[in-house]
C-alpha positions as CSV (number, residue, x, y, z in Angstrom):
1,X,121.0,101.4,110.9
2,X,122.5,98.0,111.2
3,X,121.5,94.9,109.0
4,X,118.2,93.4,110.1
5,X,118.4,90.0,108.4
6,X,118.4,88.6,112.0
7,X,114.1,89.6,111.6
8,X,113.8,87.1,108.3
9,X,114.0,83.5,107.4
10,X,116.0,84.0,104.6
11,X,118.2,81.1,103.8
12,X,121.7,82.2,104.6
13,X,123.1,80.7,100.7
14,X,121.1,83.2,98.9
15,X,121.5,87.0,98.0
16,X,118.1,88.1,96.9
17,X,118.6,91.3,96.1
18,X,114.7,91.5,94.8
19,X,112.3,93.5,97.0
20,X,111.0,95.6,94.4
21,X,109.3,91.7,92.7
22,X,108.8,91.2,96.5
23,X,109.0,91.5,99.9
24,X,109.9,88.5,102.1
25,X,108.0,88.9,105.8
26,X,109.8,89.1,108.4
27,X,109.4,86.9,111.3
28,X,107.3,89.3,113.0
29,X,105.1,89.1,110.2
30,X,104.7,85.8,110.1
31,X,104.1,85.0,113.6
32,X,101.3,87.8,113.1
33,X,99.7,85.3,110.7
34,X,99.8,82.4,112.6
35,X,98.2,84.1,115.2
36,X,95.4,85.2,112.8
37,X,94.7,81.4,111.6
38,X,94.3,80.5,115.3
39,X,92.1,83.8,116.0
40,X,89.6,82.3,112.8
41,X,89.8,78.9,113.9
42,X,90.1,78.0,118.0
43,X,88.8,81.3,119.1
44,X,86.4,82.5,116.3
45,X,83.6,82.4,118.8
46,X,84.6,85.4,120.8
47,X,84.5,87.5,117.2
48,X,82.1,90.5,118.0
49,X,80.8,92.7,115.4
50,X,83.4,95.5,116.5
51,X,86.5,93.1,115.1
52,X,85.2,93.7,111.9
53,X,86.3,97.0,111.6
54,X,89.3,97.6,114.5
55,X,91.8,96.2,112.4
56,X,91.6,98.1,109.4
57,X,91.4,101.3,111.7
58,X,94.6,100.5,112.8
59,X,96.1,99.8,109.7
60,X,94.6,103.2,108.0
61,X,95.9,104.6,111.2
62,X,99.6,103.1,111.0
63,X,99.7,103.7,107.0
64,X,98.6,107.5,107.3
65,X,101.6,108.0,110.2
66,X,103.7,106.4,107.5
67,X,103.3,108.6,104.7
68,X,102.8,111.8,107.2
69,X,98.7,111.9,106.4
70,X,96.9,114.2,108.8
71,X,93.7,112.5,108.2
72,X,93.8,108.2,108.5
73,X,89.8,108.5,107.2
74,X,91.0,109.1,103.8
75,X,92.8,105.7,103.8
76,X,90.9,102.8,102.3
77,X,92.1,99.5,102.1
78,X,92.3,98.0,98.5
79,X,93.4,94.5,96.8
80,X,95.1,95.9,94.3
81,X,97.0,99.1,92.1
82,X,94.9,98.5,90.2
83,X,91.4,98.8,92.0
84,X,92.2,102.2,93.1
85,X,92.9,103.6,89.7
86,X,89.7,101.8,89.1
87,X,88.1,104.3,90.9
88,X,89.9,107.0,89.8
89,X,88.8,106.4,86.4
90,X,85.0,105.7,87.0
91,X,85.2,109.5,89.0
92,X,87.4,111.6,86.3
93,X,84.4,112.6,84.8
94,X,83.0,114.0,87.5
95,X,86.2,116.3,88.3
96,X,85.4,120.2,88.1
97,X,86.6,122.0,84.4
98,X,86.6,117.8,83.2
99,X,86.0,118.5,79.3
100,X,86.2,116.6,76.0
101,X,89.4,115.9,74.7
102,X,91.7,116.5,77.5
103,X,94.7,115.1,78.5
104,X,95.9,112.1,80.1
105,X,99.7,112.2,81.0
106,X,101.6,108.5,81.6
107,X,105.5,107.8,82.0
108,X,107.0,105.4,79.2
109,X,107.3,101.8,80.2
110,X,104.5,102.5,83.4
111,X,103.4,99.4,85.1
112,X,100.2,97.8,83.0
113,X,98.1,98.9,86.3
114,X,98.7,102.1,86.2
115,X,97.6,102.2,82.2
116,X,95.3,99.7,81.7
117,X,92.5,101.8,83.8
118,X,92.8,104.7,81.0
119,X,91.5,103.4,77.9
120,X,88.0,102.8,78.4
121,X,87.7,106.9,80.1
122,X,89.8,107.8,77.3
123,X,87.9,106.1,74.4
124,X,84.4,107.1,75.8
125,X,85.5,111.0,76.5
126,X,87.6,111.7,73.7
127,X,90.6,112.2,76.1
128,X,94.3,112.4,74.3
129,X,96.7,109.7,76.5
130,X,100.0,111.4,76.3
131,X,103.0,108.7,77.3
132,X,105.9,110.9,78.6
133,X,109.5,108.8,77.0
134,X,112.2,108.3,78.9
135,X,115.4,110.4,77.3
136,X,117.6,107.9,75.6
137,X,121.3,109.5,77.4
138,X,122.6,112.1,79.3
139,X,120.9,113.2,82.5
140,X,118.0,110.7,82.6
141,X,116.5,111.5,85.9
142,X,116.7,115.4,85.2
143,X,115.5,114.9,81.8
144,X,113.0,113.2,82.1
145,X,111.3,115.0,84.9
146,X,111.5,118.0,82.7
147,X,109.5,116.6,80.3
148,X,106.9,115.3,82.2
149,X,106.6,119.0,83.8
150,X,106.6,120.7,80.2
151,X,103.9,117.9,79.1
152,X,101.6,119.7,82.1
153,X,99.7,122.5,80.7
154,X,95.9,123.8,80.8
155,X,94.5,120.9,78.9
156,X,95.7,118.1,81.5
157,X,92.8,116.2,83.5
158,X,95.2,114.1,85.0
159,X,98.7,113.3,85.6
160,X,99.9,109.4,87.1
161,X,103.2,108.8,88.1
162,X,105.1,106.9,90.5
163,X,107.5,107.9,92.8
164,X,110.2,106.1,91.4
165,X,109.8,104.0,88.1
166,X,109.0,100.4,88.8
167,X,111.8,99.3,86.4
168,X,114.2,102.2,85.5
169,X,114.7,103.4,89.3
170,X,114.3,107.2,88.6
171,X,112.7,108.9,91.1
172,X,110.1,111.8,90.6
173,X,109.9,115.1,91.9
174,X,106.5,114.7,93.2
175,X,106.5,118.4,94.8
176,X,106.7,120.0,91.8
177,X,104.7,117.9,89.7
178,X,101.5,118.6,92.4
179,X,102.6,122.2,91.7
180,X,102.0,122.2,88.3
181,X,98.9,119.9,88.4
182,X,97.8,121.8,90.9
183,X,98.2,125.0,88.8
184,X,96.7,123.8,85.7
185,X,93.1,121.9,87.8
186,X,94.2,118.5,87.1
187,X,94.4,115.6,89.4
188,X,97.9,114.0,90.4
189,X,97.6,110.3,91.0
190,X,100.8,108.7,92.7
191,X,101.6,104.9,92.6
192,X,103.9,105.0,95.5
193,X,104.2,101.1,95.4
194,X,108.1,101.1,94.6
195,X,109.2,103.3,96.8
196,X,106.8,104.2,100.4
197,X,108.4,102.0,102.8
198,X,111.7,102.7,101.6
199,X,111.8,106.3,100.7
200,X,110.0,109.0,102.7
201,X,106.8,110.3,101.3
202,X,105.2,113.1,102.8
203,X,101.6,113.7,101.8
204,X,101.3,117.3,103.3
205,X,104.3,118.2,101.0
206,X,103.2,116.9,98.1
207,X,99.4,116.9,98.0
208,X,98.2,114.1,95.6
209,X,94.8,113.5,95.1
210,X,95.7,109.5,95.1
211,X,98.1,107.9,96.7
212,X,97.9,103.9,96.0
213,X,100.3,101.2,97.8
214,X,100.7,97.5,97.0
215,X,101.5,96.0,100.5
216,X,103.6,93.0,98.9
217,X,106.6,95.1,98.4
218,X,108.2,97.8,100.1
219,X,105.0,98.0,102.7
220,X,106.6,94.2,103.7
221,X,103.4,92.8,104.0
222,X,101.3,90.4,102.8
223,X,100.3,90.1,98.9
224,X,96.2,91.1,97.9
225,X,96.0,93.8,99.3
226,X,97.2,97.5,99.7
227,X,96.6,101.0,101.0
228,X,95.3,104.0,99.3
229,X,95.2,107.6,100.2
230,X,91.9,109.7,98.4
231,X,92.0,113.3,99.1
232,X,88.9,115.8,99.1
233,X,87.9,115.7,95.7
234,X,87.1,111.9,96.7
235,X,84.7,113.0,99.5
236,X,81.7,112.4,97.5
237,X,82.8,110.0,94.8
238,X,81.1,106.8,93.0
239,X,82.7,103.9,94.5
240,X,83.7,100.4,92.5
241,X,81.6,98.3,94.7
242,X,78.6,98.9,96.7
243,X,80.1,97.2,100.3
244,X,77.8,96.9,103.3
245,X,80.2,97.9,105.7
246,X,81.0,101.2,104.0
247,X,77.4,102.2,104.9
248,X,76.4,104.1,107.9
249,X,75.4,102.2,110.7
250,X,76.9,98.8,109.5
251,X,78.8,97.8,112.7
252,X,74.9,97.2,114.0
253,X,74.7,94.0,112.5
254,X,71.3,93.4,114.0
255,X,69.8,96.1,112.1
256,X,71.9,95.4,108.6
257,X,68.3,95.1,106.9
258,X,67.4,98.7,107.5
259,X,69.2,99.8,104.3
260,X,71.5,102.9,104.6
261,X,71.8,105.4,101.4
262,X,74.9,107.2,103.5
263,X,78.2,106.3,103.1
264,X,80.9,106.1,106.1
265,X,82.5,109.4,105.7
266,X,85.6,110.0,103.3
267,X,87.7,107.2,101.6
268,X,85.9,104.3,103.8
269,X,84.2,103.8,100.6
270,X,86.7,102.9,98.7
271,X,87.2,99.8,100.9
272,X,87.4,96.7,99.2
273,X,84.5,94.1,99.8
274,X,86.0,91.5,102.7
275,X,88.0,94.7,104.1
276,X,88.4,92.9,107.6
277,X,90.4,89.7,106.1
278,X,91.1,88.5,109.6
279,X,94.2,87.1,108.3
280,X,95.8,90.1,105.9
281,X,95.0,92.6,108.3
282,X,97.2,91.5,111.8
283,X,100.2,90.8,109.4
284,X,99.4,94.2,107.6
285,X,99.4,95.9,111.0
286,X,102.7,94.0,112.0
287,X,104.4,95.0,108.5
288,X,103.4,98.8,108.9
289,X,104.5,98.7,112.7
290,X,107.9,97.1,111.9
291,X,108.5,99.9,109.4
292,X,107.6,103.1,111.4
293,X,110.1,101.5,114.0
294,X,112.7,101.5,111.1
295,X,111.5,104.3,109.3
296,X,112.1,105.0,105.5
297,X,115.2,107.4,105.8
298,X,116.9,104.8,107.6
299,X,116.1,102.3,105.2
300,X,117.0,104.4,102.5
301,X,120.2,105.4,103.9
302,X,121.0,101.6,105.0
303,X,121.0,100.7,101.0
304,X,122.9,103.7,100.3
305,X,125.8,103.0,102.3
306,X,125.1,99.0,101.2
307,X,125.3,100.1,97.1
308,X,127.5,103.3,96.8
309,X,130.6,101.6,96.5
310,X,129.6,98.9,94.0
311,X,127.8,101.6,91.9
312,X,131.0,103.3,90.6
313,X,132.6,100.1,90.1
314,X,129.2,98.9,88.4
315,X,129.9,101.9,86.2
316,X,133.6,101.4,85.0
317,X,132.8,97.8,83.9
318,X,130.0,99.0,81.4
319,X,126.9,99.5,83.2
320,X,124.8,102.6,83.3
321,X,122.4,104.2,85.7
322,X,119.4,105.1,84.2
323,X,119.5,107.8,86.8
324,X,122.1,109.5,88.1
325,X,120.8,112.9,89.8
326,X,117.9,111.3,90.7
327,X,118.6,108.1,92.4
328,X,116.5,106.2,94.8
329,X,119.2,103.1,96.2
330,X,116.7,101.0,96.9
331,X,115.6,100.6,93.6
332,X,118.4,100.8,90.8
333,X,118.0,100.3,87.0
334,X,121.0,99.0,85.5
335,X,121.6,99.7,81.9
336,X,123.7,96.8,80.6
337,X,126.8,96.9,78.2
338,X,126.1,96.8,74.3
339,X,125.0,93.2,73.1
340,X,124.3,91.9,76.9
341,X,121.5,89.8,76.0
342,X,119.3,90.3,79.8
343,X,117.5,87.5,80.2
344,X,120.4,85.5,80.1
345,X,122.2,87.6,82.6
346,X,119.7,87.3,84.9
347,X,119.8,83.1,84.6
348,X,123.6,83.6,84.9
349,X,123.1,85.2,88.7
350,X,120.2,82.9,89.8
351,X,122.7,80.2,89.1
352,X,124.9,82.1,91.8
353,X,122.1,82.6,93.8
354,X,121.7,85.6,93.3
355,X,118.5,87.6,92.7
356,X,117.4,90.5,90.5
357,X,114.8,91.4,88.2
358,X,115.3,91.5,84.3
359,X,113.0,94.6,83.0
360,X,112.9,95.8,79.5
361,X,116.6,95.6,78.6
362,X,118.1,96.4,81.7
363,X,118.7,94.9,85.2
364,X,116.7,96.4,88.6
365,X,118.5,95.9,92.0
366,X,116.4,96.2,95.0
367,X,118.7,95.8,97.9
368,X,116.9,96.2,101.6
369,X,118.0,96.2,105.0
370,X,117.6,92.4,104.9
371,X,120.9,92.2,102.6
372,X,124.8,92.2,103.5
373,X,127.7,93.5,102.4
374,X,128.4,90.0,101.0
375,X,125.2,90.1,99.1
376,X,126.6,93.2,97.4
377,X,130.1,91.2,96.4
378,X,128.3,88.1,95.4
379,X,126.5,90.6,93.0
380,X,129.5,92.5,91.6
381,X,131.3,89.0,91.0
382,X,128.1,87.1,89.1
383,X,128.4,90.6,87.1
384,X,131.8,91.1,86.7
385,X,133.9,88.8,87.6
């Protein structure tokens, strides 16, 4: 795949080597929301009832051909991670074998959404969180999917991990982790937000029960709002919010006043409040469309061939991988040499225009198919002269 900066308004004098912070839209994107404003303004008397709901068909649509999901009616459209672990949480008690003082497994250093929704579940049904570290050395990325397997046993109610670490860059072997949950009854919830975009996910190989996206990121789309997957054992769950349109019947806007008690069938519960945001949803559907014409492998392959000779070079001069067998190049986790104070490294490059992420102690590069080859030298000279 060849370099698509061409598709982006990115200023030529800058390397911004940041997508996993965020996404810039591309061109596409944003012509798709300037469309939208004049759709709500000039022409917002031809709106029918109908528009309320086609767009975010399409999007579930587009979203469930991107993660290779069979069924596009157990997408809902959220505003946030952390809404749909939201609703995780209010329905873990309802999940068959739940019990008293079961487990909840998290990865060290997890992003706060995908922790916060724990404590109140945990406090008020004597459940045990269990934070899975990350190993200090060695094999980090073997290691520490090890221990998150061996942490998996009869007393888990649920496990939450992302597909590759927002910070650290280590990617998960998701298969096998839905094999074990799967083997013990708990419930897998994925975070794919760092990595579905840019990494192929396929849901009929790995079988979560949740699979959340921001759309600010890899998605390329617009920020407040995101996709999320619910499988089966969401069929007949409690929602967070009690939406009109996720009633029966609600497209009849002239007979919104004969109350429904049935939902829309399968995840269209889960819909946010507002799900038809006439202006996130056309530059949602351009992001996802832009994507499946790209396709993840090719994205992932594009930063491959983009990082893999800087890596070893990256390597020589002091700086560490916190994964080395289980690499995602779109997302890397520099460790940096003893007594590199981070934050100061990270000021150092912005004043060379060039753009990374501090997190924790370490650096994260997030190249994309945005970025050059002189992105990539403008990097290794900021770092190491």
């Amino acid at each position: 795949m060849d370099c698509q900066k061409h598709r982006f308004s990115l200023p030529d004098d800058i390397h911004y080597l940041n997508c996993a912070t965020r996404g810039p839209l591309s061109k596409k994107v944003e012509s798709a929301g300037v469309e939208a404003i004049l759709n709500t303004t000039t022409r917002i008397h031809l709106l029918t009832p109908d528009d309320f709901f086609t767009s975010v068909t399409e999007v579930r649509r587009l979203f469930a051909q991107l993660v290779h999901a069979p069924d596009p009616e157990r997408v809902a459209l959220v505003p946030a991670v952390s809404y749909a672990m939201g609703v995780v949480a209010r329905n873990l008690p309802t999940k068959p074998g739940f019990a008293r003082g079961q487990k909840i497994i998290l990865l060290e250093g997890e992003f706060p959404s995908d922790v916060y929704a724990w404590e109140r579940v945990a406090a008020e049904y004597d459940l045990e969180i269990v934070t899975v570290a990350m190993p200090a050395q060695g094999d980090v990325g073997s290691a520490w999917n090890h221990a998150l397997l061996s942490a998996i046993d009869a007393q888990t109610a649920l496990v939450v991990c992302a597909h590759v670490h927002w910070m650290h860059g280590v990617r998960f072997d998701l298969a096998e982790i839905s094999k074990q949950t799967k083997e013990v009854g708990a419930w897998l919830v994925v975070d794919g937000t760092q990595s579905v975009g840019a990494l192929p996910f396929d849901l009929t190989e790995i079988q979560p029960d949740v699979l959340v996206c921001g759309a600010y990121k890899w998605l390329m789309g617009p920020y407040a709002v995101g996709l999320a997957y619910f499988g089966a054992a969401f069929d007949e769950g409690i929602p967070l919010e009690e939406t009109w349109m996720g009633r029966e019947g609600s497209n009849l806007f002239h007979r919104l006043t004969e109350y429904q008690p049935q939902y829309r069938t399968k995840a269209f519960r889960y819909n946010m409040g507002e799900q038809s945001n006439f202006m996130l949803m056309p530059m949602l559907k351009a992001a996802l469309e832009q994507l499946l014409e790209w396709q993840p492998m090719n994205i992932q392959q594009y930063c491959q061939k983009l990082m893999q000779d800087a890596i070893p070079t990256l390597q020589e001069r002091g700086f560490a991988l916190a994964s080395e067998s289980h690499i995602a190049y779109h997302l890397l986790g520099l460790r940096l040499p003893n007594g590199t104070n981070v934050m100061e490294m990270q000021k150092a490059l912005a004043e060379k225009r060039v753009y990374v992420s501090a997190r924790g102690s370490g650096l994260r590069i997030s190249p994309q198919i945005y970025n050059t080859p002189e992105d990539v030298a403008a990097l290794l000279s900021a770092l190491i002269g």
